[in-house]
C-alpha positions as CSV (number, residue, x, y, z in Angstrom):
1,X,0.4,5.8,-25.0
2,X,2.6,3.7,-26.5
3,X,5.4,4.0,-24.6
4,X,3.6,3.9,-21.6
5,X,2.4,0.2,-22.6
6,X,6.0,-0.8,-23.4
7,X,7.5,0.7,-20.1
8,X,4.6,-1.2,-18.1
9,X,5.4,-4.2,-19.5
10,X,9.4,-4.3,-18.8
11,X,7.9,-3.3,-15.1
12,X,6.1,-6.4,-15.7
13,X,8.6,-8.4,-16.6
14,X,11.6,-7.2,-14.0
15,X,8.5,-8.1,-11.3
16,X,8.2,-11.2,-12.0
17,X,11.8,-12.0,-12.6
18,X,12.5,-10.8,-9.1
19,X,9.5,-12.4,-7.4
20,X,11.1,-15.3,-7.5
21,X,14.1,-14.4,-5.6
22,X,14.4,-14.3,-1.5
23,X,12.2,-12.0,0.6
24,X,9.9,-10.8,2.2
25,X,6.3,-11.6,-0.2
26,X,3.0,-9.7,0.4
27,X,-0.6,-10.1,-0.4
28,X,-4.2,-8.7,0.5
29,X,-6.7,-6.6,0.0
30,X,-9.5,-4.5,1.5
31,X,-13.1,-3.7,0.9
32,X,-15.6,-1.4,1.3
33,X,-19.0,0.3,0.4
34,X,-18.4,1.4,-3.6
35,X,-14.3,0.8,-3.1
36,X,-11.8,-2.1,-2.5
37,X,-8.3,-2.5,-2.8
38,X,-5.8,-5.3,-4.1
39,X,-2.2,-5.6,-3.8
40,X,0.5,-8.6,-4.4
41,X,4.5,-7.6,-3.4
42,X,7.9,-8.7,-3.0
43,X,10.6,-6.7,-0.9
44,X,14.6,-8.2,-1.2
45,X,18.4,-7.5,-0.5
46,X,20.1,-6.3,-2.8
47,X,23.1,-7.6,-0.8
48,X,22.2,-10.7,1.0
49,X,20.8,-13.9,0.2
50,X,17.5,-13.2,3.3
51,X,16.0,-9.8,3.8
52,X,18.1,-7.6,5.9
53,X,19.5,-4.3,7.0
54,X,20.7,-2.6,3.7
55,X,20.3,-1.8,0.0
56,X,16.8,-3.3,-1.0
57,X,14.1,-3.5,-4.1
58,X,10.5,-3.4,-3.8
59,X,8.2,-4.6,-6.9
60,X,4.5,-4.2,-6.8
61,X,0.9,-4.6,-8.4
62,X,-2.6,-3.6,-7.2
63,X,-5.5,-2.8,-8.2
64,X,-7.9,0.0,-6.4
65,X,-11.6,0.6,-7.3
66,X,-13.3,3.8,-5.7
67,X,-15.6,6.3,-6.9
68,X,-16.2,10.2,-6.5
69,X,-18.3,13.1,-7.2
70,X,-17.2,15.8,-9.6
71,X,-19.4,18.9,-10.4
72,X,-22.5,16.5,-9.5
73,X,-21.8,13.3,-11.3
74,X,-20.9,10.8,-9.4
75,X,-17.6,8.5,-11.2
76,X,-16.5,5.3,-10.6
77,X,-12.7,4.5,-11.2
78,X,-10.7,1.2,-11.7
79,X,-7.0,2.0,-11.1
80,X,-4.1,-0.8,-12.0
81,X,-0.5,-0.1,-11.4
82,X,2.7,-2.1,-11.2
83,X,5.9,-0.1,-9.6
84,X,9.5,-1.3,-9.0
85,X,11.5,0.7,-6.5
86,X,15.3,0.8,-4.8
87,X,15.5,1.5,-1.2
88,X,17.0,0.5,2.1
89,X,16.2,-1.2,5.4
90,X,17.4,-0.4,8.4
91,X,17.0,-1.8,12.1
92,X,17.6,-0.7,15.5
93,X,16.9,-0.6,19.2
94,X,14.1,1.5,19.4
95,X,13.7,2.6,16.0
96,X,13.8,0.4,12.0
97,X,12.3,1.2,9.0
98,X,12.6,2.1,5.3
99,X,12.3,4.1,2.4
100,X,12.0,3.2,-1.5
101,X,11.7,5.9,-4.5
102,X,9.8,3.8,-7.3
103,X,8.9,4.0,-10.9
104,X,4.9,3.4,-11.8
105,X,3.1,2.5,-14.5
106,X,-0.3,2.9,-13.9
107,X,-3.9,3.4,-15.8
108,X,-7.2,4.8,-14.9
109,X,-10.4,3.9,-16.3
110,X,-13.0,6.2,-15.5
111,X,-16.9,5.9,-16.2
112,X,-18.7,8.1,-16.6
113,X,-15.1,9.6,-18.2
114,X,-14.2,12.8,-16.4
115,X,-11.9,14.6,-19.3
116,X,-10.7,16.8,-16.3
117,X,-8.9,14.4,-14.2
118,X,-5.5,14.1,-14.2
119,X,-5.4,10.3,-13.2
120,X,-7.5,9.0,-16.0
121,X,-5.9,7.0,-18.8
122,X,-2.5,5.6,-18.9
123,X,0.5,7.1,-17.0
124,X,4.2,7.0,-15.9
125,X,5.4,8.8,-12.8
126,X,7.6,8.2,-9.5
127,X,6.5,7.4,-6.1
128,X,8.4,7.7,-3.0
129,X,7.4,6.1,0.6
130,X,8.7,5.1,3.6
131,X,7.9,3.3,6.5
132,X,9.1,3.7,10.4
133,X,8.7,1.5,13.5
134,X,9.1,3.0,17.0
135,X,9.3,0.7,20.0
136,X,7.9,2.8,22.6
137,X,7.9,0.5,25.4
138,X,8.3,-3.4,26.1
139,X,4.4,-3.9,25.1
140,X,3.7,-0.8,22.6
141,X,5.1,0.4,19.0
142,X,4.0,2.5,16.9
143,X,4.1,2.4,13.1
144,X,3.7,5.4,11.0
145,X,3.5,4.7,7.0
146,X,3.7,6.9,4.2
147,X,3.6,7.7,0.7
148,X,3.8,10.3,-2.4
149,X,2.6,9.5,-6.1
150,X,3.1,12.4,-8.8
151,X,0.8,11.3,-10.8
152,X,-2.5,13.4,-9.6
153,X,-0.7,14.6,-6.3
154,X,-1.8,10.9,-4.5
155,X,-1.2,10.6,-1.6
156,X,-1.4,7.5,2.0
157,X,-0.6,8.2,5.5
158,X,-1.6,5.3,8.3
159,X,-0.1,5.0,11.8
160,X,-0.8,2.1,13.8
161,X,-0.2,1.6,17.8
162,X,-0.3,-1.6,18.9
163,X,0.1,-3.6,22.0
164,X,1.7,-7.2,22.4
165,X,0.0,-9.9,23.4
166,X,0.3,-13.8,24.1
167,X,2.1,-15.8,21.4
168,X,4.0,-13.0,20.0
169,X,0.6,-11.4,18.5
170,X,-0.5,-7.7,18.6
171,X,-3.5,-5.8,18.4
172,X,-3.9,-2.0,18.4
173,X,-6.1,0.7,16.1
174,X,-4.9,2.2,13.1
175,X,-5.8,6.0,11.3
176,X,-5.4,6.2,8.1
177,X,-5.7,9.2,5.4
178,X,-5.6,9.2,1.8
179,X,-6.7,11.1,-1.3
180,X,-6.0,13.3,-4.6
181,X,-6.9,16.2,-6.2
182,X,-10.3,14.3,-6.7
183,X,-11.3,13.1,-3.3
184,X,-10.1,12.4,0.1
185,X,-10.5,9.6,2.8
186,X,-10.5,9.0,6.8
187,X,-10.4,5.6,8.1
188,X,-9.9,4.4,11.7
189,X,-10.6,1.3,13.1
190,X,-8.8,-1.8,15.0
191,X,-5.9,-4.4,14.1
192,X,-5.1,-7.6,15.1
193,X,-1.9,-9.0,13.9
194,X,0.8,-12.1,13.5
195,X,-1.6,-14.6,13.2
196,X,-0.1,-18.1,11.6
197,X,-1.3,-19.9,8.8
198,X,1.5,-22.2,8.7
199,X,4.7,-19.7,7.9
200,X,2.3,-16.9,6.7
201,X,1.8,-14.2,9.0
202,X,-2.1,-12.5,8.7
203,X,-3.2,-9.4,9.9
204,X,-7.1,-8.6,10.1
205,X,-8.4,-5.3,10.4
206,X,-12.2,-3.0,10.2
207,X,-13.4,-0.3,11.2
208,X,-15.1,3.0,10.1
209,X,-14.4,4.9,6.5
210,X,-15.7,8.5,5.5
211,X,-15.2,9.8,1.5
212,X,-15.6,13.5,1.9
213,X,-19.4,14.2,0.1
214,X,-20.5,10.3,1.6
215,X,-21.8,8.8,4.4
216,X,-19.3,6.9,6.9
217,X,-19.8,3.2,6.0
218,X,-17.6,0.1,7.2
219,X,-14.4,-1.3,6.1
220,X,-12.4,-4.7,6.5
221,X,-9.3,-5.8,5.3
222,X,-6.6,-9.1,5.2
223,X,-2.8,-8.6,5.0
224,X,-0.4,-11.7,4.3
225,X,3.2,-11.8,4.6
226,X,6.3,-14.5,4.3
227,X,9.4,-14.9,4.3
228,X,10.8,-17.2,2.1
């Protein structure tokens, strides 16, 4: 346990030492009925002075609350992590993305405990993820998302189609899946995005959310990005 708390903080520490480098910065969060989700990142070049094509690092934190039913009880988790990843970016005509393989440090707190989970307590283990961006015609892309965590066999898939609109805005719907050994999750719902608050870019976005064993209930969420 102890060496997990000393690897988490030099995570800590390389984050904020590179946050305050060039890039591309993000922030937001979600929420929902007995679950929400918080997240602040940074992505830069490892090569260039403003995010571009090429080598790149991604550093995050978040936090995710949730809860889930195991042999009848019903548990409610609080989940912090901080990662820091190397990757690349790459653009083209119709297709740009990336990909990152990260290191985590991340811990569980579970009440009631559930000794049988492998997420609970503290933990150190790799991620990988990647993102791709299709143009598929002058007014519609697509965006498919994705990531693997080790750690409990987690795992995030979301695509999102959208459409341009006036004033170089979009709005489209987005599916999402997620889950662990514990418990899994559908979403779907609708996006709207590229809104300015000065030089941040917003994206809003609600819909529909089912936990296998619970009711469908509503969800809404607020992404932030700048470059900088």
């Amino acid at each position: 346990m102890r060496n997990h708390a000393r690897l988490i903080a030099v995570l800590t520490f390389f984050l904020f030492n590179l946050a305050q480098a060039e890039g591309l910065y993000l922030t937001g969060g979600e929420i929902a009925r007995n679950a929400s989700y918080l997240y602040v990142g940074h992505i830069g070049s490892l090569k260039h002075d403003k995010l571009q094509a090429g080598p790149a690092y991604r550093v995050w934190a978040d936090q995710a609350k949730y809860q889930y039913s195991s042999n009848g009880v019903t548990h409610k988790a609080t989940a912090r992590s901080i990662e820091a990843g190397l990757g690349s970016l790459f653009q083209g005509n119709p297709m740009s993305g990336s990909g990152f393989i990260s290191l985590v440090g991340r811990n569980t707190v579970i009440s009631p405990d559930d000794w049988a989970s492998d997420a609970r307590g503290g933990a150190i283990t790799a991620k990988i993820q990647g993102d791709l961006v299709y143009a598929i015609s002058n007014y519609y892309s697509s965006n498919l998302s994705a990531s693997y965590v080790a750690l409990n066999n987690s795992y995030w898939a979301r695509l999102r189609v959208m459409r341009a609109l006036p004033s170089s805005r979009s709005a489209g719907i987005e599916i999402i899946h997620q889950g662990d050994s514990s418990y899994s999750l559908s979403q779907i719902g609708g996006v709207i995005s590229a809104l300015k608050l000065g030089s941040v870019d917003m994206t809003l976005k609600a819909g529909a959310r089912k936990v296998r064993g619970e009711s469908t209930s509503p969800y809404a969420g607020v992404e932030l990005g700048a470059n900088f």
